[in-house]
DOZARO-921163 format. One record per residue (C-alpha): residue number from 1; residue in one letter; chain; z, y, x. Coordinates in nm, 4 decimals. Example, Ala and Ser with C-alpha at 12.3 -4.5 7.8 and 13.67 -1.06 7.14 Angstrom:
BEGIN
<atom><k>1</k><r>A</r><c>A</c><w>0.7800</w><v>-0.4500</v><u>1.2300</u></atom>
<atom><k>2</k><r>S</r><c>A</c><w>0.7140</w><v>-0.1060</v><u>1.3670</u></atom>
# end
This chain:
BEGIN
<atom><k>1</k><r>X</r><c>A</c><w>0.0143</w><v>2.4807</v><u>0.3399</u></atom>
<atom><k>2</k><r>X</r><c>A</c><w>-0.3305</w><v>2.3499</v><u>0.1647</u></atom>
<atom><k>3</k><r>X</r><c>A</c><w>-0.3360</w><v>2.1584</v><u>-0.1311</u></atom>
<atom><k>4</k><r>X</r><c>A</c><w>-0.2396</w><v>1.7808</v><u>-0.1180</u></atom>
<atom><k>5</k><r>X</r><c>A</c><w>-0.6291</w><v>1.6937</v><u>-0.1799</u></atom>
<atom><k>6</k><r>X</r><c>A</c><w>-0.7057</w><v>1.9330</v><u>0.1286</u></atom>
<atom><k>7</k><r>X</r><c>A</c><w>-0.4203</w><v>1.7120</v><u>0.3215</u></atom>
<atom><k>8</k><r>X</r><c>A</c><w>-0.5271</w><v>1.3998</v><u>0.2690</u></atom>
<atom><k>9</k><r>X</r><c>A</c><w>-0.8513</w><v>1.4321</v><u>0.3826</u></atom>
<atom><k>10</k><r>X</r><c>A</c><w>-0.8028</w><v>1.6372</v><u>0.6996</u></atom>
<atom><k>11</k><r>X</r><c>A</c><w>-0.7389</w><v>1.4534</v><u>1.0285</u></atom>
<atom><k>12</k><r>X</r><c>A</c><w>-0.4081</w><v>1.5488</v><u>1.1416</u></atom>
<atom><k>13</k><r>X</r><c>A</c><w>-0.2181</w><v>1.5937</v><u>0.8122</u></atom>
<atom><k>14</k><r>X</r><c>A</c><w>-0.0903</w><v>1.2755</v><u>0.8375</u></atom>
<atom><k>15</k><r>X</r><c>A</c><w>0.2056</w><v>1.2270</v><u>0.5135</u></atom>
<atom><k>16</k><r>X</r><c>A</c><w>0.5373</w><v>1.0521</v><u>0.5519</u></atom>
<atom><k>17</k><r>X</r><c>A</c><w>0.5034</w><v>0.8819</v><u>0.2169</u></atom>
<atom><k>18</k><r>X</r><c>A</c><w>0.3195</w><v>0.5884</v><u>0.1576</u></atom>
<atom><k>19</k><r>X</r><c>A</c><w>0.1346</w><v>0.5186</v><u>-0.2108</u></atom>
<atom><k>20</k><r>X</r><c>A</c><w>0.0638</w><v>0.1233</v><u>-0.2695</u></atom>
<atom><k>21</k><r>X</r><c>A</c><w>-0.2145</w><v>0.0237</v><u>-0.5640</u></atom>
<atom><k>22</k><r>X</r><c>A</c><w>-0.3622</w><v>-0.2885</v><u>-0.6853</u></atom>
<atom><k>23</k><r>X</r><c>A</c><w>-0.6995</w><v>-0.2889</v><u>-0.8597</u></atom>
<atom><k>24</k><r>X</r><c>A</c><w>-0.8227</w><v>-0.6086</v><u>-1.0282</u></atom>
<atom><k>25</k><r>X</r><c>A</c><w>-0.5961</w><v>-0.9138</v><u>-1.1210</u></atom>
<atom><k>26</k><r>X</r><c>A</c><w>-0.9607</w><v>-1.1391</v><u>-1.0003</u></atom>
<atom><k>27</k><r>X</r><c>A</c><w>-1.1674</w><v>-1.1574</v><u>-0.7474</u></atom>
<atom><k>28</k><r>X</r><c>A</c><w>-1.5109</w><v>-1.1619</v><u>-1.0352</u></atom>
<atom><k>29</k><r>X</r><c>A</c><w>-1.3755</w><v>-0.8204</v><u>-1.1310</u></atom>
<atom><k>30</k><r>X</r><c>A</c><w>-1.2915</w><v>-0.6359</v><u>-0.7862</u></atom>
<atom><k>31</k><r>X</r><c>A</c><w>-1.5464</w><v>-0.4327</v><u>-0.6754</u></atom>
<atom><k>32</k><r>X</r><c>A</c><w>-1.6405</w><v>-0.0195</v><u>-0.6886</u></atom>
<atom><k>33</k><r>X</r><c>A</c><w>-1.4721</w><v>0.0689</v><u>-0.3541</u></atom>
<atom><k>34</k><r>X</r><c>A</c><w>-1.6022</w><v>0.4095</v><u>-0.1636</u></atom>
<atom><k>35</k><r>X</r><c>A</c><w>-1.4672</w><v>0.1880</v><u>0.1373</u></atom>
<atom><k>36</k><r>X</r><c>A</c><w>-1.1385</w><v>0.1764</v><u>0.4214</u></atom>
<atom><k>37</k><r>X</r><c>A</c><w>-1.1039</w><v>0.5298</v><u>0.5657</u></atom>
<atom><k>38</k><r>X</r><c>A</c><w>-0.8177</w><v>0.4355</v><u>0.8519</u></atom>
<atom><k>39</k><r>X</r><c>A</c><w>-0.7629</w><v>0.8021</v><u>0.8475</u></atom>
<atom><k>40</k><r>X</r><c>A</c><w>-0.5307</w><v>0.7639</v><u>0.5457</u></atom>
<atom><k>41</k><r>X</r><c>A</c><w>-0.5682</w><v>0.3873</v><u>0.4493</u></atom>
<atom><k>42</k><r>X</r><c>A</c><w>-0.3579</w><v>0.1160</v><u>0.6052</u></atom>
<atom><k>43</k><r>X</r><c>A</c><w>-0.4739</w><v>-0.1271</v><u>0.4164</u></atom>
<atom><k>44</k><r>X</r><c>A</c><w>-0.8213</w><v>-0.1717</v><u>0.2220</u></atom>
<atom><k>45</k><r>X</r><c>A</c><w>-0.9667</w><v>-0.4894</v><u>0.0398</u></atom>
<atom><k>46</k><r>X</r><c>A</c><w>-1.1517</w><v>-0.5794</v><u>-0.2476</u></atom>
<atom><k>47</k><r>X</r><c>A</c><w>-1.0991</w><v>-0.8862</v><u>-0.3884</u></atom>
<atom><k>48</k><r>X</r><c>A</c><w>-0.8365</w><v>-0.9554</v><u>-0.7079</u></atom>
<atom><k>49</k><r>X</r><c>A</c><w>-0.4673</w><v>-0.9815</v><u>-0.6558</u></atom>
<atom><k>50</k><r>X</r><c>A</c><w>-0.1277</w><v>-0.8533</v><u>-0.7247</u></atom>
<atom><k>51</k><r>X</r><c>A</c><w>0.1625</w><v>-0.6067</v><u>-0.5624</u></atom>
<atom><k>52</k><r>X</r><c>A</c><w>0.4790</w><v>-0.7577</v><u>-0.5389</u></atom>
<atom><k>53</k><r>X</r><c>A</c><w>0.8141</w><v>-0.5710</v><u>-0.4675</u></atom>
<atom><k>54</k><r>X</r><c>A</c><w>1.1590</w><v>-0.6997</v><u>-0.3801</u></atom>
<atom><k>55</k><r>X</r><c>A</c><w>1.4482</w><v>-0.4351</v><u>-0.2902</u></atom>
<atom><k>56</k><r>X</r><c>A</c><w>1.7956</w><v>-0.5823</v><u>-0.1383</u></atom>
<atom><k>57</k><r>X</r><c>A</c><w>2.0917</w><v>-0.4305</v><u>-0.0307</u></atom>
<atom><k>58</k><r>X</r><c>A</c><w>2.2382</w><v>-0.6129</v><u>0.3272</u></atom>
<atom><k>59</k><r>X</r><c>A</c><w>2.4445</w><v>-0.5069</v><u>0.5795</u></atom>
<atom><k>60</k><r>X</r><c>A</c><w>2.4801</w><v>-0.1306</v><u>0.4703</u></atom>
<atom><k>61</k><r>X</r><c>A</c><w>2.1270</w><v>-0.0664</v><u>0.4200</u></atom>
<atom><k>62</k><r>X</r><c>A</c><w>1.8757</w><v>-0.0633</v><u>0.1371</u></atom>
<atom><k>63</k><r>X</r><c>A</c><w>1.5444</w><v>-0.2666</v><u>0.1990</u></atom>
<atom><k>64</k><r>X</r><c>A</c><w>1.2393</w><v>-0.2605</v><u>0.0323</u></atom>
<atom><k>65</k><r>X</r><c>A</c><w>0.9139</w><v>-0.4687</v><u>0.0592</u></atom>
<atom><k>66</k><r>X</r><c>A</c><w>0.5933</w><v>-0.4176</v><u>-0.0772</u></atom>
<atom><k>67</k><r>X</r><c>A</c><w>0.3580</w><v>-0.7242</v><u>-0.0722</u></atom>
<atom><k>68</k><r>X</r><c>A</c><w>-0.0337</w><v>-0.7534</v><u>-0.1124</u></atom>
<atom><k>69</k><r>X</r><c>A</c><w>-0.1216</w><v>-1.1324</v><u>-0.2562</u></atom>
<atom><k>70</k><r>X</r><c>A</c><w>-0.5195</w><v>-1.2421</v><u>-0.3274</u></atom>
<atom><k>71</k><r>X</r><c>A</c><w>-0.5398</w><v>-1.4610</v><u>-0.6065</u></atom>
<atom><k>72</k><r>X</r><c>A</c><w>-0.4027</w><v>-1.7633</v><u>-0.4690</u></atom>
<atom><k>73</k><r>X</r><c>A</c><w>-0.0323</w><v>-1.5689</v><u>-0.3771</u></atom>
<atom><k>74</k><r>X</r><c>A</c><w>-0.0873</w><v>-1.5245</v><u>-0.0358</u></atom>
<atom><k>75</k><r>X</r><c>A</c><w>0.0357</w><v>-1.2729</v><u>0.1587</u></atom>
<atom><k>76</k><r>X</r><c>A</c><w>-0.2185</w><v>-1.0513</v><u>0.2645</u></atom>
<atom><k>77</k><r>X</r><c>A</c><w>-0.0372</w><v>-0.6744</v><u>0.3798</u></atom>
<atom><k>78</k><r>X</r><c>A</c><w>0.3769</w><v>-0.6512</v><u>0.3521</u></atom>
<atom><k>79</k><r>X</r><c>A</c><w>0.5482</w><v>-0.2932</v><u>0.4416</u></atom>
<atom><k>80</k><r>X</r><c>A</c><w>0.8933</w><v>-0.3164</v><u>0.4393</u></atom>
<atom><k>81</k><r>X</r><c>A</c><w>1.0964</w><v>-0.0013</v><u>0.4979</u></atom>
<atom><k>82</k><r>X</r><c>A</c><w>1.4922</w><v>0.0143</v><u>0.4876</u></atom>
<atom><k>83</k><r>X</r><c>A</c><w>1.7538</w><v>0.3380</v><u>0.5001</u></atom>
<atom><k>84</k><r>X</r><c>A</c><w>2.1540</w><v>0.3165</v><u>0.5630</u></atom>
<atom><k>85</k><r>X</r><c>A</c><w>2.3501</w><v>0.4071</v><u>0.2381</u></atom>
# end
């Protein structure tokens, strides 16, 4: 199998796992982006914000939530995921 850096940029080497980042905390210092490649990107924007990430247990199943915000707290991208235990 190629390298990971060979995988991500290949159509067709699509990864089960999904990586989350936040760059700037404001909008005056967002910026530097190469740009949204949908071929590995689900979500792209630049503009200031925070990641916010709540994990619960209900029912017998773990869930996790991963939520985008712009400055003002709003939503912008959520990805929730859950697995029996």
């Amino acid at each position: 199998m190629p390298p990971i850096q060979d995988r991500i940029r290949r159509p067709g080497f699509a990864s089960a796992k999904s990586q989350f980042s936040v760059g700037a905390v404001s909008d005056h210092h967002a910026g530097g982006s190469p740009g949204h490649n949908p071929e590995y990107l689900r979500f792209h924007r630049v503009g200031g914000g925070f990641l916010s990430v709540q994990v619960k247990r209900k029912d017998g199943a773990s869930h996790i939530t991963f939520r985008h915000h712009d400055t003002t707290g709003a939503v912008r991208y959520e990805f929730q995921k859950q697995r029996r235990i």
